[in-house]
C-alpha positions in Angstrom: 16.5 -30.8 122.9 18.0 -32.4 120.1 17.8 -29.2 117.9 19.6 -27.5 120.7 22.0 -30.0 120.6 22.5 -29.6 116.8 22.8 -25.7 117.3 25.5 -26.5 119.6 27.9 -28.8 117.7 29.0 -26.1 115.3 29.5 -23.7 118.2 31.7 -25.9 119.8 33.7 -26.7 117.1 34.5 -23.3 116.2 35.8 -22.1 119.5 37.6 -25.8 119.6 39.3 -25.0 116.6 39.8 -21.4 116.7 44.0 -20.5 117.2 45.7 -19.8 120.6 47.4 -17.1 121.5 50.9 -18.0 123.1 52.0 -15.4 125.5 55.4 -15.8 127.1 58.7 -13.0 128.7 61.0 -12.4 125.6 64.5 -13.5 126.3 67.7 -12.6 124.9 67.4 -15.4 122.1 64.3 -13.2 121.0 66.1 -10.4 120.3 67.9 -9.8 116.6 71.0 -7.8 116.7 71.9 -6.3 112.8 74.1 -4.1 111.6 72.3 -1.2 110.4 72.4 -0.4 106.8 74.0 2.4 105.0 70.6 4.0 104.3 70.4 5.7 107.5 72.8 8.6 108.7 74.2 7.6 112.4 74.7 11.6 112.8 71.4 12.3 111.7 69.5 10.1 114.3 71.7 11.9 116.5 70.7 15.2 115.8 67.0 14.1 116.1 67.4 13.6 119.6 68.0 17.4 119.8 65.4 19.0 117.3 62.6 20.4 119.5 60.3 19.1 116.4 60.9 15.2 117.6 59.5 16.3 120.9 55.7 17.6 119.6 55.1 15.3 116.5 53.7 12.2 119.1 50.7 13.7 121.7 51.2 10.3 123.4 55.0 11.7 124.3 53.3 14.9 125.5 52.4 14.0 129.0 51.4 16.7 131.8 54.8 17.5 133.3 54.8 19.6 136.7 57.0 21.8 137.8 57.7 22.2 141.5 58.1 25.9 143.0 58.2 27.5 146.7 57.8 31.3 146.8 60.2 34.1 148.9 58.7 37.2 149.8 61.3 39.7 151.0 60.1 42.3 153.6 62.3 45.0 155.6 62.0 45.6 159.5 59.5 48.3 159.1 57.3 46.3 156.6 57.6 48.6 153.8 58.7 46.4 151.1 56.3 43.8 150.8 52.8 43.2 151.7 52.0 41.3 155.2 53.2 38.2 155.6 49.2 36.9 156.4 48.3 37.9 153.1 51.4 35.8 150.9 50.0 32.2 151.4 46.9 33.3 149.4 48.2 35.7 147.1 51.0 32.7 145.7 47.8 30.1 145.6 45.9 32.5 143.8 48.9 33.8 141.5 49.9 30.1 141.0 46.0 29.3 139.9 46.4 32.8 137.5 49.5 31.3 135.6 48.6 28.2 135.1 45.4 29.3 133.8 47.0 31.1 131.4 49.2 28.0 130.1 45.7 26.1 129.4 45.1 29.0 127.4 47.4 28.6 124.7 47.0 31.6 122.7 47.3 31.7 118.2 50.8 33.7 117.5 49.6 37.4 116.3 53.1 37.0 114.2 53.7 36.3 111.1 50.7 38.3 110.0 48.1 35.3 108.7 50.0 32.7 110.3 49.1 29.0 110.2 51.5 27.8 113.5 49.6 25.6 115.5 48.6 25.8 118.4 49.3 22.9 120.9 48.3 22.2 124.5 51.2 23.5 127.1 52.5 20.5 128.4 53.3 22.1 132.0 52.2 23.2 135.1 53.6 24.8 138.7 52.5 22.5 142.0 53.8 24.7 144.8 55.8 22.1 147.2 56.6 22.4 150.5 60.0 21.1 152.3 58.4 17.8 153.3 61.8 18.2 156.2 59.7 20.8 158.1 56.8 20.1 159.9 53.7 22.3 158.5 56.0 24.0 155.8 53.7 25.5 153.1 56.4 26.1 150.3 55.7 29.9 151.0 58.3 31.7 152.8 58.7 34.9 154.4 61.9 36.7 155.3 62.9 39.6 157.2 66.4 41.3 155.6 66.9 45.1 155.1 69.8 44.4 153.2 68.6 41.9 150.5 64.7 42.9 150.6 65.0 45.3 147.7 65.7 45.3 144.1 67.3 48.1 141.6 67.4 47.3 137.8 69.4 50.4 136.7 72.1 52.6 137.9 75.4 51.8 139.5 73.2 49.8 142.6 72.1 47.3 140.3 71.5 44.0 141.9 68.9 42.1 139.8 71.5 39.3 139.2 73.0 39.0 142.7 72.6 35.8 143.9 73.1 36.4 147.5 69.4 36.2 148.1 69.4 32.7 146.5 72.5 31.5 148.2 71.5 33.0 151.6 67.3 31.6 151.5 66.8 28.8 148.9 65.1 25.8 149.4 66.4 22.5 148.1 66.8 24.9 144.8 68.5 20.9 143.4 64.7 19.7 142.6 62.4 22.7 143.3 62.2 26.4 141.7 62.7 29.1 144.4 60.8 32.3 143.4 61.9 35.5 144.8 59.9 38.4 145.4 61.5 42.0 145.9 59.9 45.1 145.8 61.8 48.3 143.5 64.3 50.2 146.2 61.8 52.5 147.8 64.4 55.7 146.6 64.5 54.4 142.7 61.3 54.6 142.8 60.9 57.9 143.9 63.2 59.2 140.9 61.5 59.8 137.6 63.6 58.1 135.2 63.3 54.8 137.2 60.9 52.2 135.9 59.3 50.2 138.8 57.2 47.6 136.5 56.9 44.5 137.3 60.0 42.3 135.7 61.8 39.9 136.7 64.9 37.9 135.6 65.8 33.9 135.6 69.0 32.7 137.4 68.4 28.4 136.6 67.0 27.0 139.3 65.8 30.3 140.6 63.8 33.4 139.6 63.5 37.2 140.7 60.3 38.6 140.1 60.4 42.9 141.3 57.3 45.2 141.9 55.4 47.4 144.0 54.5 44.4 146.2 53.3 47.1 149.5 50.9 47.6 146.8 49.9 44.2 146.5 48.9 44.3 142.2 46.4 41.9 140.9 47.3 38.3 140.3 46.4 38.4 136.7 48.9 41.6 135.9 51.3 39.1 137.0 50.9 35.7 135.7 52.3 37.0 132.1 55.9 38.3 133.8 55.9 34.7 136.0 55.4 32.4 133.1 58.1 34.5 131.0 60.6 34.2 133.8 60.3 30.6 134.1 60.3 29.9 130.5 63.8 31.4 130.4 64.5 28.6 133.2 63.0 26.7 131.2 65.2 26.9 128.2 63.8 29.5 126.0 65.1 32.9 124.9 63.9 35.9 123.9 62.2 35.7 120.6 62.3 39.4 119.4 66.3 39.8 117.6 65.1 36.8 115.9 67.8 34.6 117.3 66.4 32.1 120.0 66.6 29.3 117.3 62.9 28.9 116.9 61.5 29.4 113.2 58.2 29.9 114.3 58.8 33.1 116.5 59.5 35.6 114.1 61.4 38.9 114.9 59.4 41.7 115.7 60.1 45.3 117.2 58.5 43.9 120.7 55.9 46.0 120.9 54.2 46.8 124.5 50.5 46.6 123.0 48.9 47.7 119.1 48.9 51.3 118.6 48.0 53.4 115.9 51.5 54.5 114.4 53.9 51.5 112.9 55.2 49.1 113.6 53.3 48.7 116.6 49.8 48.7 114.6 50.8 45.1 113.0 53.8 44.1 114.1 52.8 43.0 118.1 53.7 39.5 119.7 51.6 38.1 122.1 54.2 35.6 123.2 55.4 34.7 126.2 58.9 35.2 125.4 58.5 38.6 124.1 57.8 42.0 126.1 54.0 42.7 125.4 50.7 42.6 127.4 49.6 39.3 126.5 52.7 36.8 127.0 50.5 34.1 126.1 51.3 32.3 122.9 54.0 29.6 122.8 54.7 27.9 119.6 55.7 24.6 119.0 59.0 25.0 118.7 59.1 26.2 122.0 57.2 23.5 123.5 59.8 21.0 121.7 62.2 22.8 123.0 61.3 22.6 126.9 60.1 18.9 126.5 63.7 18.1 125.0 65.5 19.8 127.9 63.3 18.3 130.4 63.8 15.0 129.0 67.9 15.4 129.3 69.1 13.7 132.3 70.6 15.8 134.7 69.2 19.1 133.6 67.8 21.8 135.6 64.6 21.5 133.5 64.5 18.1 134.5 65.2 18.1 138.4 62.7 20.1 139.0 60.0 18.2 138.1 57.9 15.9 140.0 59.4 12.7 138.4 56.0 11.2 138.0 57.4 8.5 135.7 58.9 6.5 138.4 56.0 4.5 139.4 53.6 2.7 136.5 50.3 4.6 135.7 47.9 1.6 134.5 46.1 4.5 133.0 48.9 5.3 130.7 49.3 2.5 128.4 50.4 3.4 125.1 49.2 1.6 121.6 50.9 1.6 118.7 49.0 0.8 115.8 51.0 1.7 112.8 54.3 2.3 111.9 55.6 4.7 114.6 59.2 6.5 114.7 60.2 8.4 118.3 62.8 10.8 117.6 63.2 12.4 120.9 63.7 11.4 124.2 60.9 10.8 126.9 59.8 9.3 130.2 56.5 7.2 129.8 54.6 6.5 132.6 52.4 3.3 131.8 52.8 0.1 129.4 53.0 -0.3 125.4 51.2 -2.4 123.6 52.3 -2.7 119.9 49.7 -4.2 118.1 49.6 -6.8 115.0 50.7 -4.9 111.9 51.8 -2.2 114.4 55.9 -1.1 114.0 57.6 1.4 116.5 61.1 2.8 115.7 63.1 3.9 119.4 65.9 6.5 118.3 66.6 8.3 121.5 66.1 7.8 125.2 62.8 6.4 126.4 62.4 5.2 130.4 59.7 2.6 131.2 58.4 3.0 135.1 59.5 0.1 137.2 57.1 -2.8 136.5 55.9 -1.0 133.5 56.6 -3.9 130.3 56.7 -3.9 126.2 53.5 -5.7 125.0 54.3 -7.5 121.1 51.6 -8.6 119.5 52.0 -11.2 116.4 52.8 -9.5 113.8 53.9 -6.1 115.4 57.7 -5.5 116.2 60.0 -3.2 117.9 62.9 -1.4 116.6 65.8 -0.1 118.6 68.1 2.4 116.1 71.5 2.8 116.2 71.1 5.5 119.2 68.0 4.1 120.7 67.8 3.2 124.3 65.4 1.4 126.6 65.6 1.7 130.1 64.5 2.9 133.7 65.4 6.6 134.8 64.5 6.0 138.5 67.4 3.5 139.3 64.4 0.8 139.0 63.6 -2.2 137.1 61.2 -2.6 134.5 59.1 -6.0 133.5 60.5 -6.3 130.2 59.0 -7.4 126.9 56.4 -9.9 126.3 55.5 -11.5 123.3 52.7 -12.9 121.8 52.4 -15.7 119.3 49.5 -16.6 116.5 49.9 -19.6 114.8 53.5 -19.2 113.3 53.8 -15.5 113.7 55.4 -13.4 116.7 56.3 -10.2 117.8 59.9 -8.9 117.0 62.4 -7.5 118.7 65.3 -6.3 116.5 68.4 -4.3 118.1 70.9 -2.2 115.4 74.5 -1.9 116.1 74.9 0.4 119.1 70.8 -0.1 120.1 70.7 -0.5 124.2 68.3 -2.4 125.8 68.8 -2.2 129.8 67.6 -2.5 133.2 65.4 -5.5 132.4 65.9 -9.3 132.5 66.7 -8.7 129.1 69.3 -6.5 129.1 71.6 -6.5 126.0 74.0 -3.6 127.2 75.3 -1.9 123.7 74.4 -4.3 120.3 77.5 -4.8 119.1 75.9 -6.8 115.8 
């Protein structure tokens, strides 16, 4: 017993003597407001908020967004424009199944020729959403109109852009994607110089995809044309003259498939933004691109996604280990924790879920830049920053001049310094 007892002694006089952690809500004394120094170039953080690079250099930033859609087929009285409406609410759930399938599949870039672009996850998907309004609404929709159930891409009956289809059958097109699907006018495609492919064109919050729809074509000769269309809603241009501001998308003569005569036999794209039989390669560039207008309040991009960042996702958490700079704007979903020895930089937007908090270790600290912001995109409240104290050593807060800290107990409005 006694030599249990002396085994003891030291055991207990370690964990009586080991330091406490102090954990306690930072409050506005915590926070150090300093005028930035001249090192850093106030136009240059600005113009990191709007580089498409700041939005792909952090995976944690990178979160699954979804994108809500509803579908529109357009029939005529005598049913020859579309296929029956019992056979749409499958054919969208299978279509819907076929594109996202292809944005899990992130393909290489065929262009430049020995390229090393990466290749990054596609941050997005489609959720089909119904009009929660209407009892037993499916988000698939099915009208009879003999006047706006057709489609002509050429000739002096072009209507590919009219919007009275939109205007006349859209549903809550504010916060969800309203696809359209028209068939080619039964005459154009009768004549020979008429091209009755499937195409489609994007008109924001909406998109026309045409076809041979009586014919009812496969799912997967389709997902490519739907995942083009949406990426112009999305943001993105055609990548071909060279000119959609995207250095990684290289012109090329867009190219339908490889052939054996030039340029075609080197010179195809496979992606999505180009015209080819693939349409599955988006670059990062691209992706920065679509995360940065997703993540600008009040864009279409934005509105129409499920805003899954409203609520905290305990799952979520962040850790920041290191010395970490954010240059673009996001929407977190769960907590951060910055560790000891741990540093992260804010320079742009970032919400916080309501409830979600700031976690400072000792020794770790949070920067707020000249054109950072903290704060809750929901109209919510967030927990705030807590801090944690070892020995003589605490977390930091420190605020530059112009820094906003808000919709918190700790709100400092704009640092003035």
């Amino acid at each position: 017993m006694r030599k249990w007892l002396l085994l003891c002694i030291p055991i207990f006089s370690l964990l009586s003597c080991s330091p406490k952690i102090h954990v306690r809500q930072a409050t506005l004394e915590d926070v150090s407001i300093i005028t930035p120094s001249n090192d850093r170039d106030l136009n240059t953080l600005k113009r990191d908020c709007y580089d498409p690079q700041a939005y792909v250099e952090h995976p944690e930033l990178m979160r699954m967004k979804y994108i809500r859609v509803n579908f529109h087929f357009m029939n005529s009285t005598n049913g020859a424009y579309n296929m029956p409406e019992s056979d749409v609410v499958q054919y969208v759930k299978d279509w819907l199944y076929a594109a996202n399938d292809n944005l899990g599949k992130n393909m290489k870039m065929f262009l430049p020729r020995g390229n090393t672009t990466p290749v990054l996850p596609i941050p997005y998907r489609y959720v089909l959403t119904p009009d929660p309004s209407k009892p037993g609404d499916q988000g698939i929709y099915y009208h009879i109109d003999d006047e706006l159930c057709y489609a002509v891409k050429t000739g002096r009956e072009r209507n590919i852009s009219d919007k009275r289809v939109i205007n006349k059958y859209a549903v809550r097109d504010d916060s969800i994607l309203n696809i359209f699907i028209q068939t080619h006018q039964l005459d154009s495609i009768k004549s020979k110089t008429y091209k009755p492919d499937i195409s489609g064109i994007s008109l924001g919050s909406s998109v026309k995809i045409f076809g041979q729809w009586f014919n009812k074509p496969s799912v997967w000769d389709c997902r490519g044309i739907a995942n083009h269309e949406i990426g112009h809603s999305l943001g993105l241009s055609h990548t071909w003259s060279g000119l959609d501001g995207c250095d990684d998308t290289p012109p090329n003569p867009n190219c339908w498939n490889f052939t054996e005569a030039p340029p075609c036999d080197s010179m195809t794209s496979n992606n999505m933004m180009d015209y080819n039989a693939y349409e599955a390669a988006v670059t990062p560039c691209q992706i920065g691109k679509i995360l940065m207008n997703m993540g600008r309040e009040g864009s279409i991009q934005r509105n129409i996604l499920e805003p899954r960042w409203c609520h905290l996702d305990s799952t979520a958490t962040i850790t920041i280990t290191d010395s970490v700079r954010w240059r673009g704007a996001a929407d977190l979903e769960g907590n951060v924790i910055i560790e000891s020895g741990g540093k992260l930089e804010i320079g742009c937007r970032i919400s916080l879920p309501e409830h979600a908090t700031i976690t400072i270790k000792s020794g770790g600290s949070l920067i707020l830049l000249p054109t950072g912001q903290l704060h809750n995109s929901c109209g919510k409240q967030w927990d705030g920053i807590v801090l944690e104290k070892l020995k003589k050593e605490s977390g930091k807060i420190i605020v530059m001049k112009g820094g906003r800290i808000e919709d918190t107990s700790i709100s400092t409005g704009t640092a003035r310094g």
